[in-house]
C-alpha positions as CSV (number, residue, x, y, z in Angstrom):
1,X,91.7,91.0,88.3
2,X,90.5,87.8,86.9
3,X,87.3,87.9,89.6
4,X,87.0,91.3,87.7
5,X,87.0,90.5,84.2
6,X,84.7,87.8,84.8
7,X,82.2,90.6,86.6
8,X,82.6,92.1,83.7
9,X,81.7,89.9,81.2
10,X,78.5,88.9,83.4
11,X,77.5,92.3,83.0
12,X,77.8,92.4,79.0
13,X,75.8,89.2,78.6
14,X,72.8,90.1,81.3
15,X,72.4,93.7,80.2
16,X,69.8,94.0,77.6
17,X,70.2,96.7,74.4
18,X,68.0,96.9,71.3
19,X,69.6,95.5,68.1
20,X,72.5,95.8,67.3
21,X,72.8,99.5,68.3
22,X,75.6,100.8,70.5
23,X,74.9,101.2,73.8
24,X,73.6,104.9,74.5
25,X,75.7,107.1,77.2
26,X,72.8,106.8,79.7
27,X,73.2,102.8,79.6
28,X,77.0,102.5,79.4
29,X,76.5,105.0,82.8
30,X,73.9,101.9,84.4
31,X,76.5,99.3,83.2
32,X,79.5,100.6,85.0
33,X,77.7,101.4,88.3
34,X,76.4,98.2,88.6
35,X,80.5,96.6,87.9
36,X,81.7,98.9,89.9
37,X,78.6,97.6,93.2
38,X,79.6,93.7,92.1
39,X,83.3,94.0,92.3
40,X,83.3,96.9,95.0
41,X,82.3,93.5,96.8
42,X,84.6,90.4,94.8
43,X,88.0,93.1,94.9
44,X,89.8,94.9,97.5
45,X,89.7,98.5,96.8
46,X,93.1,100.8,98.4
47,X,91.4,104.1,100.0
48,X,94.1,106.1,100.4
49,X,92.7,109.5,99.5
50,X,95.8,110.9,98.6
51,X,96.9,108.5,95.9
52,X,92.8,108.5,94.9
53,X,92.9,112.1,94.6
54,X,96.5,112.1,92.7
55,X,94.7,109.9,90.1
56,X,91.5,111.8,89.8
57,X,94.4,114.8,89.6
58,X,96.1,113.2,86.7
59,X,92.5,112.6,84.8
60,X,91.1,115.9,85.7
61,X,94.1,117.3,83.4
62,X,93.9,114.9,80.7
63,X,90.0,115.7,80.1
64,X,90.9,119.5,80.4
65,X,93.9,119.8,78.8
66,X,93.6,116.7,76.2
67,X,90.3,116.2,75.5
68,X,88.0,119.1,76.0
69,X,84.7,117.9,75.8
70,X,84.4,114.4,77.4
71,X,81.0,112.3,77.0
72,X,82.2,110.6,80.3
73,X,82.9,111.5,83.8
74,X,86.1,109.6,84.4
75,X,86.5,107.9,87.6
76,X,90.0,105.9,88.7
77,X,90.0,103.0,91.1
78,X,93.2,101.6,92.5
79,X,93.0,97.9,93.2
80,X,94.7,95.8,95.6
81,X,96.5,93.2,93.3
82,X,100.5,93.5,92.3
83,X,100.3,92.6,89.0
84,X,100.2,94.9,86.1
85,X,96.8,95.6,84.9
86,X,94.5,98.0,84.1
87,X,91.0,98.2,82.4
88,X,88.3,100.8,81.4
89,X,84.5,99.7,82.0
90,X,81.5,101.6,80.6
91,X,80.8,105.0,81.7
92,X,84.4,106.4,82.0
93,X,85.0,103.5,84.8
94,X,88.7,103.1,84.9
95,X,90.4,100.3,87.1
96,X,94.4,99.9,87.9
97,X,96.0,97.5,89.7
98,X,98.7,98.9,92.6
99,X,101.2,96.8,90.8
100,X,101.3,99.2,88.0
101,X,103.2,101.6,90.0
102,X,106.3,98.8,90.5
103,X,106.9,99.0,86.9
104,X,105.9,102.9,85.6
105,X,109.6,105.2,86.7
106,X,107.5,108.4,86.1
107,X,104.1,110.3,86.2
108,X,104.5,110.6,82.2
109,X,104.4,106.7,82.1
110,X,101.2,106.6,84.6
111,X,99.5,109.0,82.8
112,X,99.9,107.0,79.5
113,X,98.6,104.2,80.6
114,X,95.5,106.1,81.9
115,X,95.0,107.7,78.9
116,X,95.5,104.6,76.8
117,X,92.0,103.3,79.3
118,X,90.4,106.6,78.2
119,X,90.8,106.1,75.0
120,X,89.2,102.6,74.9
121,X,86.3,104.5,76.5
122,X,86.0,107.3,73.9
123,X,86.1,104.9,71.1
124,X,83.1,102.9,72.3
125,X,85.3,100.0,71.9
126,X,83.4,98.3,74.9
127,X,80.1,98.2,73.1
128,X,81.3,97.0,69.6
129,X,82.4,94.0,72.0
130,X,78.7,94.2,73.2
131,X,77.6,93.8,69.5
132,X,79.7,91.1,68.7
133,X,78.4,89.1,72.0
134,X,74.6,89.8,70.9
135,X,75.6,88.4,67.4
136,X,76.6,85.5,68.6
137,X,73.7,84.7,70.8
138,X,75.7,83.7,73.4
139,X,73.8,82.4,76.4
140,X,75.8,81.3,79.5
141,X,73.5,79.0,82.8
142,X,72.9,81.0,86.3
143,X,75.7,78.4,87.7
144,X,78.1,79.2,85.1
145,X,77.8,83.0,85.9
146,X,77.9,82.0,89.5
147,X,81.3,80.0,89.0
148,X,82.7,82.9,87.6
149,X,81.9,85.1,89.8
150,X,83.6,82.6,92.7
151,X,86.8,82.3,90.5
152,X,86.0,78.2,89.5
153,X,86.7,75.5,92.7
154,X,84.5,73.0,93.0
155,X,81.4,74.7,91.4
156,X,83.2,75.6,88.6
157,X,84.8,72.3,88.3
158,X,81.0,70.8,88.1
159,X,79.9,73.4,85.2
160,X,82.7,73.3,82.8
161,X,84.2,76.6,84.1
162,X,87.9,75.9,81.7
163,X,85.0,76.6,78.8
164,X,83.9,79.5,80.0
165,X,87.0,81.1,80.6
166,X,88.1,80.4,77.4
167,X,85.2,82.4,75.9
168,X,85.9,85.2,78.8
169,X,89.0,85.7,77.2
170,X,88.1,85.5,73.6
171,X,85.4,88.2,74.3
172,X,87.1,90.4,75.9
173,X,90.5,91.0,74.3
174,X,90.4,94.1,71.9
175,X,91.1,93.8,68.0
176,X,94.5,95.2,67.0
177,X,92.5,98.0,65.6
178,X,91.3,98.5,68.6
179,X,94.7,99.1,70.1
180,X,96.0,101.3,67.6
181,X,93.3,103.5,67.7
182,X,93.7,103.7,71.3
183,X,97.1,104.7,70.9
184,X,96.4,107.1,68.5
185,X,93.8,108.8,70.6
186,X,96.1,108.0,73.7
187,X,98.6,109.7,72.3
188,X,96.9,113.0,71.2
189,X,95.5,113.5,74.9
190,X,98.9,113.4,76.1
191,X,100.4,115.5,73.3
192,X,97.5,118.0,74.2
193,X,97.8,117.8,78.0
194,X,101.5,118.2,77.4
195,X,103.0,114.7,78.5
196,X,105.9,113.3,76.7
197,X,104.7,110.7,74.0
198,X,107.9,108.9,74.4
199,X,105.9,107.7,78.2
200,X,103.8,105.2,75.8
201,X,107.0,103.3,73.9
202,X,108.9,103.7,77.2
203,X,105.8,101.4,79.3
204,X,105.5,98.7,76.4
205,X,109.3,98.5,76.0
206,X,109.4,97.1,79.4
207,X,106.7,94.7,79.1
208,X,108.3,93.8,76.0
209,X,111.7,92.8,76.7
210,X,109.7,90.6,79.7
211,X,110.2,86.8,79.0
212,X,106.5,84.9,77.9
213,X,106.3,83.3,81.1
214,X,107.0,86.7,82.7
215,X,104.2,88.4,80.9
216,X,101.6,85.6,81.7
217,X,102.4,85.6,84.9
218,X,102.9,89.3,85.8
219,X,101.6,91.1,83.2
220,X,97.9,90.3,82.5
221,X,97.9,93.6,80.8
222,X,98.7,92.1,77.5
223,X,96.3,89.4,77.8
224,X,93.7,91.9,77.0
225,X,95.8,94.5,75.6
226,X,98.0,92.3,73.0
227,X,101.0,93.8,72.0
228,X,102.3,91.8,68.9
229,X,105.8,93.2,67.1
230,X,103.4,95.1,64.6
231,X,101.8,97.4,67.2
232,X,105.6,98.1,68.9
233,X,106.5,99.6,65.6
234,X,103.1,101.6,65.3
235,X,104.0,103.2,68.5
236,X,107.6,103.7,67.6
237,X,106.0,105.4,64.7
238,X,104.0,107.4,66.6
239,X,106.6,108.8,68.7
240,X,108.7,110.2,65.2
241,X,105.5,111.4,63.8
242,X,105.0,113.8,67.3
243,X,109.0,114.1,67.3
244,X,108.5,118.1,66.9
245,X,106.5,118.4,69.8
246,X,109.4,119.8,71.9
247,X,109.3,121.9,74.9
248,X,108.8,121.5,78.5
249,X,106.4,118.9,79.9
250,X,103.8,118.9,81.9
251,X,103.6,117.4,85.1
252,X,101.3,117.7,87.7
253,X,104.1,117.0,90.1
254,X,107.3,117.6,88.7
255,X,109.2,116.7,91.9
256,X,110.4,112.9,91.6
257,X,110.9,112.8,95.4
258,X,106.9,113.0,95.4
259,X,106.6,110.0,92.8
260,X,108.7,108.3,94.0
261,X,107.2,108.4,97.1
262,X,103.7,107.7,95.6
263,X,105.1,104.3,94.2
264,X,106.1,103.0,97.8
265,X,103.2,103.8,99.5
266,X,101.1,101.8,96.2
267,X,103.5,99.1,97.1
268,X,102.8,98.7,100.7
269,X,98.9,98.8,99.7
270,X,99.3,96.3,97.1
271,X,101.3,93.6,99.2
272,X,100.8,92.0,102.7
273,X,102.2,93.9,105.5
274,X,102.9,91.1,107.5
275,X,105.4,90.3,104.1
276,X,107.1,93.1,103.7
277,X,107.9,94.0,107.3
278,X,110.5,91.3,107.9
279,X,111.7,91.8,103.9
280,X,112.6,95.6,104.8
281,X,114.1,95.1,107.9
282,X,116.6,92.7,106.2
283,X,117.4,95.2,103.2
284,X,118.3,97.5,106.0
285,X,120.6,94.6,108.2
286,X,121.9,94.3,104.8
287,X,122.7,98.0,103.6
288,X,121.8,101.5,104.9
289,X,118.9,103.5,102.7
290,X,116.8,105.9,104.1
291,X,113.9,105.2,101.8
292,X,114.1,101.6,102.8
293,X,112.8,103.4,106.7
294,X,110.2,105.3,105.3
295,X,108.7,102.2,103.3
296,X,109.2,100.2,106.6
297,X,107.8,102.9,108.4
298,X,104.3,103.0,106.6
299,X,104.1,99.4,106.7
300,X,104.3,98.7,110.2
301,X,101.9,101.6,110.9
302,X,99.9,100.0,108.4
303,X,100.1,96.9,111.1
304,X,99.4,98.9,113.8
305,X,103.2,99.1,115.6
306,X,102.5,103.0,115.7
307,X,105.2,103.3,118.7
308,X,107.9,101.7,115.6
309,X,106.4,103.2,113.1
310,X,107.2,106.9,114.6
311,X,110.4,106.0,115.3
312,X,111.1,104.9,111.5
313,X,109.9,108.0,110.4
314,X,111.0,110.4,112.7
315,X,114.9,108.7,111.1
316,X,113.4,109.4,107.8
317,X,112.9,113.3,108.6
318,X,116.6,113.4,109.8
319,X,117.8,111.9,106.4
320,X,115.8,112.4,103.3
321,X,115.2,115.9,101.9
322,X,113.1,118.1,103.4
323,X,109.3,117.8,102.6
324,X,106.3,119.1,103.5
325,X,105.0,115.8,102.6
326,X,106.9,113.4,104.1
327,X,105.9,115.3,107.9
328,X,102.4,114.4,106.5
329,X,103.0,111.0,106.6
330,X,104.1,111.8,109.9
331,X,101.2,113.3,111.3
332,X,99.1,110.9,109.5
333,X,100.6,108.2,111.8
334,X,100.1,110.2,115.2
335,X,96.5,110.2,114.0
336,X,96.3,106.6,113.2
337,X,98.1,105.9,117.0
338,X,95.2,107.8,118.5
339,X,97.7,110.6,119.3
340,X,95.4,113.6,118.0
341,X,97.2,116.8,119.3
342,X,100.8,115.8,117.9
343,X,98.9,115.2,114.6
344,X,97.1,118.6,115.0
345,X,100.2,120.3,115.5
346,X,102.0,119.0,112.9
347,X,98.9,119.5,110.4
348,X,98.4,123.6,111.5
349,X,102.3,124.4,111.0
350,X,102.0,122.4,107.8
351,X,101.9,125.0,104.3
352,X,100.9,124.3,100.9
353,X,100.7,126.5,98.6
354,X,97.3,126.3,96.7
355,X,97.4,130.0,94.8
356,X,100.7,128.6,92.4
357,X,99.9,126.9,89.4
358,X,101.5,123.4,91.5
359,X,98.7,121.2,91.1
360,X,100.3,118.1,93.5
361,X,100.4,121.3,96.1
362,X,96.2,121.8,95.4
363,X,96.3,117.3,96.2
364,X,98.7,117.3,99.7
365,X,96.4,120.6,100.7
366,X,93.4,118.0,101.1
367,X,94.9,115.6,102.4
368,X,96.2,118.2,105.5
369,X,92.7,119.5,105.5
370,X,91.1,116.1,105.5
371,X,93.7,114.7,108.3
372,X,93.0,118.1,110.4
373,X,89.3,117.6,110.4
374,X,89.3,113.9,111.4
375,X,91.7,115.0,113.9
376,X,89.7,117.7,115.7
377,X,86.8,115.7,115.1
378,X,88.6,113.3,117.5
379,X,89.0,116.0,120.2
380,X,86.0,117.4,120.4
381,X,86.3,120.4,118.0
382,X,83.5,118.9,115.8
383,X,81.6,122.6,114.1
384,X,85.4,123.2,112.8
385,X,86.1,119.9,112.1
386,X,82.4,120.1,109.8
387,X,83.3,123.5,108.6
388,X,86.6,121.5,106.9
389,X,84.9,118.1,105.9
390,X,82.0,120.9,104.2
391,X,84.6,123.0,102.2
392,X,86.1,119.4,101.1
393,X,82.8,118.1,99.9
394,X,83.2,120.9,97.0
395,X,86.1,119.4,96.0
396,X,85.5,116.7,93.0
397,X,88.3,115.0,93.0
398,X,87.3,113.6,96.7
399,X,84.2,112.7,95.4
400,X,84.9,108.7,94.7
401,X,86.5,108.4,98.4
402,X,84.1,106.3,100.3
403,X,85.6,107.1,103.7
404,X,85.6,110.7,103.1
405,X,81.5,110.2,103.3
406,X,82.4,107.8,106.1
407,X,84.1,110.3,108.3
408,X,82.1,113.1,106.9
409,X,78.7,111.4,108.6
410,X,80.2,110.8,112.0
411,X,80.7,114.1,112.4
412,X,77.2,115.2,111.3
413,X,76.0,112.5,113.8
414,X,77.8,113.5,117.0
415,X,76.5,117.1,115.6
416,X,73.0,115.9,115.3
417,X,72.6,116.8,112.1
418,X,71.4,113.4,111.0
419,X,69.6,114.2,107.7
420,X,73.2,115.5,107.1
421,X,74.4,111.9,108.5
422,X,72.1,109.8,106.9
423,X,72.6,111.0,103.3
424,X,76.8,111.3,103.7
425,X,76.9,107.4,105.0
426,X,74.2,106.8,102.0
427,X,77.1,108.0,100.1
428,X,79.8,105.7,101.7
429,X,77.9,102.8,101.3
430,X,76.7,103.6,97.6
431,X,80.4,103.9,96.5
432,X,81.2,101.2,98.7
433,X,78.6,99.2,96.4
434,X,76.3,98.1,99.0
435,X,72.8,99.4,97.6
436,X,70.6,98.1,100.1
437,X,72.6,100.0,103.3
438,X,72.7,102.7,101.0
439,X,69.1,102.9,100.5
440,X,68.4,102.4,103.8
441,X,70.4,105.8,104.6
442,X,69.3,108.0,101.7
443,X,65.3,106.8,102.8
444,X,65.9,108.1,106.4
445,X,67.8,111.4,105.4
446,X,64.5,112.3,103.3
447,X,62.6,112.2,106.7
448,X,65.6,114.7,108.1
449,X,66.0,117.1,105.0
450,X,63.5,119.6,103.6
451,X,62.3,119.0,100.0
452,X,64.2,121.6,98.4
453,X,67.1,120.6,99.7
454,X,70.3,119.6,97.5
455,X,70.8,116.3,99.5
456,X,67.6,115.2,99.3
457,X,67.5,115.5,95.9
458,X,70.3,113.5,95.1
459,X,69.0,111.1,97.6
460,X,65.5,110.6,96.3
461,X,67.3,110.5,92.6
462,X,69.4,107.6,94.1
463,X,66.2,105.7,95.4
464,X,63.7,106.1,92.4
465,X,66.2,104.6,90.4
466,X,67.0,101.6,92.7
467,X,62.8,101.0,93.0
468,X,62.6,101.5,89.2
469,X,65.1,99.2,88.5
470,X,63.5,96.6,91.0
């Protein structure tokens, strides 16, 4: 996250605004874009669709339900680090770290934290830092930039890179009355979307009672979110003043099985494999749990033993509850061994139930679709497998997966419908933050697709801005 903040604070000082003006939404849009293309390529992003769509779930419901009319279109980004973090960029950009999910106990806590992020966005908190920075005329050298974009060693040694960090940090932390308006807003989205406000107190009372060496180790989150006594009892106060909001609350998957679930499978992405495979095998030497197979399961499929990995979670079938989602996880191994028709029939005896008003349902129903059509694709049943992938693309909450485009493209490829290709890996690689393969994709899908075409649109959009930005 460090790498990340630094990106970050290169992108304040290089991007140019009139006055003293805040930014307009079409330049806090160019801003985040071009964070998200410079740290898509510094910081390890976790594609798991599910968990990506869960999130975009979770913020789907807090502009809808909490905020109405958003100036943003909010995007979530799950980053492989295990510390606690998060941080909002411009343009409704909002980063977490997988650690978050080892300390949050429920989806009310998550969702907190995300609309805290939101709230920073809404208040345009991130260009009143931008006015402060142009006020102080702050200039930093090429090398300096450079040294924080490579995290210090030896070039950073040569160009003073403790000073620079210093004023990173300075820069970048919010005000206090930053942070209480962000909890104030934070806390009326949930209150509107029908979360528990108690979520908020119940997150900062744990990194509260952590020791200081705890938090500066551990919980970078404070470092740019401070949390001084003051603020504690401004959220306490919060939480009496909204005491009257009873009733039931909202969650977009009420079943703590599922989040529960969620958090081990954040864990396994946020941690080496290689380190936790010979940790969970000793838990289990040690004492019997079932969830204890299922995290050991993931991880060693995640290593490639598919042949232990089945038999781990073929156990965890026979002793946890049973859930459509867990024979998911199931199939989704088969089709990670190469083992297509045992994932296939799996996925096609698989129900969830999109007409209820479950919304988790409407998230594990694309995953089974997305797994079948990769699946078929596999053996050879590529016009269904395109017919799927198609109905998915409709679907926004898929729309930030990079390897949805990925998978999407082969499939028009081995269908020869390379316009169709061309534009979906011009997709991957523009969310992937690689521009110039981008370009290179949306350019030939204009020679493949006619003019009035939706794709080429979108794809001559993409490249006019590129060329006019160049």
């Amino acid at each position: 996250m460090k790498k990340f903040l630094s990106l970050f604070l290169i992108f304040l000082l290089l991007f140019p605004f009139p006055g003293y003006s805040l930014l307009s939404l079409e330049e806090e849009e160019k801003i985040g874009k071009e964070i998200l293309q410079e740290a898509s390529k510094q910081i390890e992003f976790i594609e798991d669709l599910e968990i990506g769509a869960y999130l975009e779930k979770l913020g789907e419901i807090l502009v809808q339900k909490g905020i109405k009319v958003s100036p943003f279109h909010f995007r979530f980004f799950l980053l492989k680090d295990k510390t606690f973090n998060a941080f909002s960029v411009p343009g409704g950009y909002i980063f977490l770290n997988a650690g978050i999910f080892d300390t949050v106990n429920t989806e009310a806590e998550l969702v907190s934290i995300l609309a805290h992020e939101m709230a920073h966005n809404l208040s345009r908190h991130v260009a009143r830092r931008l006015e402060s920075i142009k006020k102080m005329q702050l200039a930093l050298t090429a090398a300096t930039l450079a040294a924080l974009i490579l995290g210090g060693g030896e070039i950073g040694q040569a160009v003073g890179i403790t000073g620079a960090a210093v004023a990173e940090t300075k820069l970048l932390a919010y005000s206090r009355a930053d942070e209480e308006e962000a909890d104030r807003i934070g806390f009326e989205i949930l209150i509107q979307a029908g979360y528990t406000p108690q979520a908020v107190v119940q997150v900062m009372e744990k990194l509260s009672r952590q020791s200081s060496l705890a938090i500066a180790l551990n919980y970078k989150y404070l470092l740019t979110h401070p949390l001084p006594s003051e603020r504690l009892s401004y959220l306490y106060s919060l939480v009496e003043k909204y005491s009257s909001n009873q009733g039931k609350t909202f969650l977009v998957s009420p079943d703590e099985v599922y989040f529960k679930r969620i958090k081990i499978k954040a864990k396994i992405w946020s941690e080496e494999a290689s380190e936790l495979i010979p940790r969970y095998k000793l838990q289990l030497s040690q004492s019997y749990d079932p969830w204890v197979h299922y995290a050991l399961a993931l991880t060693l499929a995640q290593k490639r033993f598919y042949s232990e990995a089945i038999t781990e979670m073929l156990k965890v079938l026979s002793q946890l509850p049973p859930k459509n989602y867990l024979r998911l996880d199931l199939a989704e191994i088969y089709l990670m061994a190469g083992k297509w028709e045992e994932a296939i029939k799996i996925l096609q005896d698989l129900n969830f139930e999109t007409s209820n008003s479950s919304e988790i349902q409407k998230v594990l129903y694309l995953k089974q679709q997305y797994l079948l059509a990769r699946a078929l694709g596999e053996t050879g049943k590529l016009t269904l497998a395109y017919r799927i992938f198609k109905d998915l693309s409709l679907e926004s909450i898929l729309k930030n997966n990079l390897y949805f485009y990925f998978y999407l493209g082969k499939i028009c490829s081995s269908l020869a419908k390379d316009g169709e290709a061309h534009f979906y890996f011009g997709k991957f690689y523009e969310i992937k933050g690689d521009f110039r393969t981008a370009l290179f994709h949306y350019r030939k899908a204009l020679s493949f697709l006619s003019k009035t075409d939706k794709m080429y649109l979108e794809a001559k959009e993409f490249i006019e801005k590129i060329e006019k930005k160049r």
